[in-house]
N, C-alpha and C positions, 0 to 999 in steps of 0.2 A: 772192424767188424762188425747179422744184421736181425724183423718179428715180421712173424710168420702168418699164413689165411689164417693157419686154424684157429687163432686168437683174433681175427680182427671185432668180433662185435664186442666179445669180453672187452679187451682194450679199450674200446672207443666208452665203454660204460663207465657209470658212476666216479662223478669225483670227490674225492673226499681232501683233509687236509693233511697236508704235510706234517710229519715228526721233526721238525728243525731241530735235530741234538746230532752232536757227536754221536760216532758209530765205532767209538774208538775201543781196542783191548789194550793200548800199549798210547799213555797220556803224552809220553814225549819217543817221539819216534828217533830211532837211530838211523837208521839208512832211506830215506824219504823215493819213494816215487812217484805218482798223481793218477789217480783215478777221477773220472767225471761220471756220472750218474744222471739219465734223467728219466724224470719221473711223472704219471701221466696224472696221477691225482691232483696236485697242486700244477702241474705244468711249468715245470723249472727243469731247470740241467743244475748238481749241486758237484762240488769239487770237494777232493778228500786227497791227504797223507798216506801214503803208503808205508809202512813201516817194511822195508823188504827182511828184517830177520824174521817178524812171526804173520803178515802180511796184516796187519791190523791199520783199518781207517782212523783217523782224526777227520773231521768235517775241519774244511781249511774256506776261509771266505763268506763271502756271500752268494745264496743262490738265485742265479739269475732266470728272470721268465721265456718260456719258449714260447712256443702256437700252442694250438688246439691238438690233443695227443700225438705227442712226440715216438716215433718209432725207429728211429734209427738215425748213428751218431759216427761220424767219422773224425779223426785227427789229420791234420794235414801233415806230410814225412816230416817239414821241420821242426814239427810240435806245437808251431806255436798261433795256430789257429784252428777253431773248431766249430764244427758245421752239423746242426741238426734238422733234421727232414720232422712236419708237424705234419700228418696222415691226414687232419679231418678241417686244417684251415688252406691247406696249398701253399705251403709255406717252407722254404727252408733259410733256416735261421744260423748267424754268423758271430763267434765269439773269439776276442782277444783270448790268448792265455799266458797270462803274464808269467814271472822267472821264478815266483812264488809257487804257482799250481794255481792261482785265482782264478775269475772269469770276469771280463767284462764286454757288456752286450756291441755288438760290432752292428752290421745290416741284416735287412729281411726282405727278402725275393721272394714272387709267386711261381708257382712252379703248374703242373698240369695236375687232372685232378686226383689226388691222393697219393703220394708221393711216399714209397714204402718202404724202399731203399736208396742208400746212399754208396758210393765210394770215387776214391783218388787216384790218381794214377802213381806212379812211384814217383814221379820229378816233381809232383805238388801241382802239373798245370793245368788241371782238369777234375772238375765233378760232375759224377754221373748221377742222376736218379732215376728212378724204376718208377713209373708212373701208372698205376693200377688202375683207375679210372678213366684213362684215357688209352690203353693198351699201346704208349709209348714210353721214350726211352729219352730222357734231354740232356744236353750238354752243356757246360758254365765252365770260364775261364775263369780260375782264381788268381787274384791276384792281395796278395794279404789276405785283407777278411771281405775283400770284395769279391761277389759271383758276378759274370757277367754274361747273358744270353750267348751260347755261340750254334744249336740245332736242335730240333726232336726228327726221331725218326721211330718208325713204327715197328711192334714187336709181335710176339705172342697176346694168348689171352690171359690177362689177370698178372702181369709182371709183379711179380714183389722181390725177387732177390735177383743181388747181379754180384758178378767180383771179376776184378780188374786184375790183371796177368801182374806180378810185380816184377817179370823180368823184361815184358814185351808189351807192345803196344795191343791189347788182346783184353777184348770186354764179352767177360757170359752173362745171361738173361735168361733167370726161371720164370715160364712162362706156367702159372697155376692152374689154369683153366683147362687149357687143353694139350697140357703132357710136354711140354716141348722146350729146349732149350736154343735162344738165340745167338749168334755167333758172330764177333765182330770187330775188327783192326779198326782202330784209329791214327791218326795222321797226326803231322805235327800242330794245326788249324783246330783238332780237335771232331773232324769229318769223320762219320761211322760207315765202315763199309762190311756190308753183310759177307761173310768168311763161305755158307752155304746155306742152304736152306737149311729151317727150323728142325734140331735133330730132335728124335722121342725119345723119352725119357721113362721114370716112373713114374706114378702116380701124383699129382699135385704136391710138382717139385717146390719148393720155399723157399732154397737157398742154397748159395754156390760161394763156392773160396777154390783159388789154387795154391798149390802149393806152394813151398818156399823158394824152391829152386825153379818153379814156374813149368814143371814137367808136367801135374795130373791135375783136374779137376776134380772136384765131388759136389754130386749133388742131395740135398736131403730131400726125403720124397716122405712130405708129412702122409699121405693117402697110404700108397704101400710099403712104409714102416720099414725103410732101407735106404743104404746110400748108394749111387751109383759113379764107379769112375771111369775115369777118361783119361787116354794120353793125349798129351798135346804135340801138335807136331810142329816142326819148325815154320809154318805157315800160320798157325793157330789153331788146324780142324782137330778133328776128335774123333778119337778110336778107343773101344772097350777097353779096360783094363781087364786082365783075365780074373777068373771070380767074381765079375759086378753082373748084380748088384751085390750088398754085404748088408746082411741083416742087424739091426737096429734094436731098441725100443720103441715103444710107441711116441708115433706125431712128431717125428724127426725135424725141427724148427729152425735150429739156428748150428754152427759151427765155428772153431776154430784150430789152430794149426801153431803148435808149438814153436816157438822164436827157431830152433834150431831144423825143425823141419821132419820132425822124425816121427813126431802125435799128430792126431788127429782126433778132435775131439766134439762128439755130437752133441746137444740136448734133446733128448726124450722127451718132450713136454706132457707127455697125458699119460707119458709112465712116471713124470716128478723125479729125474736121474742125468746125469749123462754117463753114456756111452763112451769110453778110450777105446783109441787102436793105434797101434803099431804101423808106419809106414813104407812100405818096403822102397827100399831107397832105388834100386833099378827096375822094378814092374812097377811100382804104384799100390803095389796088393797089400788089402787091410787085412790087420790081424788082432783080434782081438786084446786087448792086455789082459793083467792077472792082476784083483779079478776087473770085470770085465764092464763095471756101471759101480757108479758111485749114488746115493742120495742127494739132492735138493730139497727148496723149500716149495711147495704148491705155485703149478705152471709156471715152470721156466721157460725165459724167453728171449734171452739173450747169453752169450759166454763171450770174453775175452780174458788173451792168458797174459799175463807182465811182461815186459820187451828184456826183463830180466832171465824170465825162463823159469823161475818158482813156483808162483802163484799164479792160480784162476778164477776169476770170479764170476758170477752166474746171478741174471736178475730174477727174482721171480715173485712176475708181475701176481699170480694170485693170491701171497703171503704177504705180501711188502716188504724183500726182505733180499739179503744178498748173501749166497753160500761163498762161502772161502774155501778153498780146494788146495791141496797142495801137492806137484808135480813129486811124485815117486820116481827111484832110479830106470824102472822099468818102463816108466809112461803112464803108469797108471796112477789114480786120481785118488787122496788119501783127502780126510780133515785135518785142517789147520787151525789148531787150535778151536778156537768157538766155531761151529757146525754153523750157525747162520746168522749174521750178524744184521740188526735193524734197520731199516733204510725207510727214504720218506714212503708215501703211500705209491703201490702201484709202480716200480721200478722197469723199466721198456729197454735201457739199451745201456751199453757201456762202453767208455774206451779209456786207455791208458797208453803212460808214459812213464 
């Protein structure tokens, strides 16, 4: 899972150096799972220990170098390849991940200009990026940690978020500039075909996820500080969910979707919070949880929740620092233990296993 306009000049600013220390609360972890971090200060992706009882990092490895500010991180289904999009060199960059949680640097591909977002399809055979600079959309066959050219086709204005259907062939594209989401099946060649013309949306959409069962869409709409959803229909178009849009915090950025399918969970970025809801498992209708926003550390800019279903973590690029969240019965978003735990400088994306 992806960063968002409202940050792109922050982001792309000042680099400073990296904290290379453990981030650890728990020195020998018991229940291990792998988080990757990268970071745009020092421009590395760094790999960490999951402690899944109190969700505490150990820095596991060596951190390996990315491009020129890294903005967005995908994992491939099998785990064991990982691929980051660098915004300011046109680059997206390919990494071993060994049985450890290590990284070791794979290929690097130029992509179109400024490349914002990334994602996979569910069977591993495809990476999409959202090409902002070029108000296209390109497609790459993977194969290990190989990308290989397979089309661009053309989108909206200012693409920076997409997400990929994880039950059907079905690719959405927030289109920033002018309001609109693109809409689009893929073949098995990896050929995009436009679903319908560009639907409107809200305000300087940023970022799209569907859900788990591959039913609804949400879009975050950093402009007017809401999310809006959508059914998906057995073809892939899009109809209102009743209730959308669903009001937010402010600068609605990035998003994620509980392993089991039932949260949905926003970042606030210029409120410094996220946002939990409740997902209504037969409408799609969000519902606020209790209570209803959690705390972060200054501009958050990314979330991803554990493929365990406990823990969430949350980059936030203006503190250099990573909040630990932890999944309450009800869905809603509790501290886990230490409130935000140190990371290198400038923290941009996350993913985990």
């Amino acid at each position: 899972m992806k960063f968002r306009a409202w940050v792109s000049a922050l982001a792309l600013a000042g680099i400073a150096s990296f904290l290379g220390c453990s981030t650890s609360t728990s020195s020998t972890p018991s229940s291990n799972g792998s988080l990757f971090v990268t970071t745009q200060g020092d421009e590395m992706v760094s790999s960490y220990q999951v402690d899944l009882a109190n969700g505490g990092l150990t820095a596991s490895g060596t951190s390996v170098a990315t491009g020129v500010a890294p903005t967005s991180i995908v994992l491939a289904p099998s785990g064991n390849a990982l691929f980051v999009a660098d915004s300011s060199d046109n680059t997206i960059r390919s990494y071993t991940v060994n049985s450890d949680g290590t990284l070791a640097a794979g290929s690097t591909i130029t992509t179109g200009p400024t490349p914002r977002s990334i994602g996979v399809d569910s069977a591993g055979m495809f990476l999409f990026v959202a090409e902002e600079g070029s108000n296209t959309v390109s497609v790459f066959s993977i194969s290990g940690t190989t990308l290989t050219f397979v089309n661009t086709v053309a989108v909206g204005a200012s693409p920076v978020g997409l997400a990929v259907s994880p039950t059907a062939s079905f690719l959405y594209v927030t289109n920033s500039a002018d309001n609109t989401i693109s809409q689009f099946s893929f073949d098995s060649a990896g050929g995009l075909t436009a679903l319908n013309p560009a639907l409107s949306t809200g305000t300087a959409p940023v970022a799209a996820i569907v859900s788990v069962d591959g039913k609804f869409l949400y879009i975050a709409n950093s402009g007017s500080n809401n999310v809006n959803g959508y059914q998906i229909a057995a073809d892939g178009t899009l109809t209102d969910i009743a209730g959308s849009p669903f009001s937010s915090g402010l600068g609605p950025s990035a998003m994620a979707v509980s392993p089991g399918g039932l949260y949905l969970y926003v970042v606030d970025q210029r409120s410094d919070q996220v946002s939990s809801f409740q997902i209504g498992t037969v409408t799609g209708t969000l519902t606020a949880a209790v209570p209803a926003t959690t705390s972060t550390g200054v501009t958050p800019t990314w979330i991803a929740v554990h493929p365990a279903g406990t823990w969430v973590y949350v980059a936030n690029l203006g503190s250099s620092s990573i909040s630990r969240l932890q999944i309450k019965t009800n869905g809603a978003l509790g501290v886990g233990g230490t409130e935000v735990i140190t990371a290198g400088t400038q923290p941009s994306a996350i993913a985990l296993k």
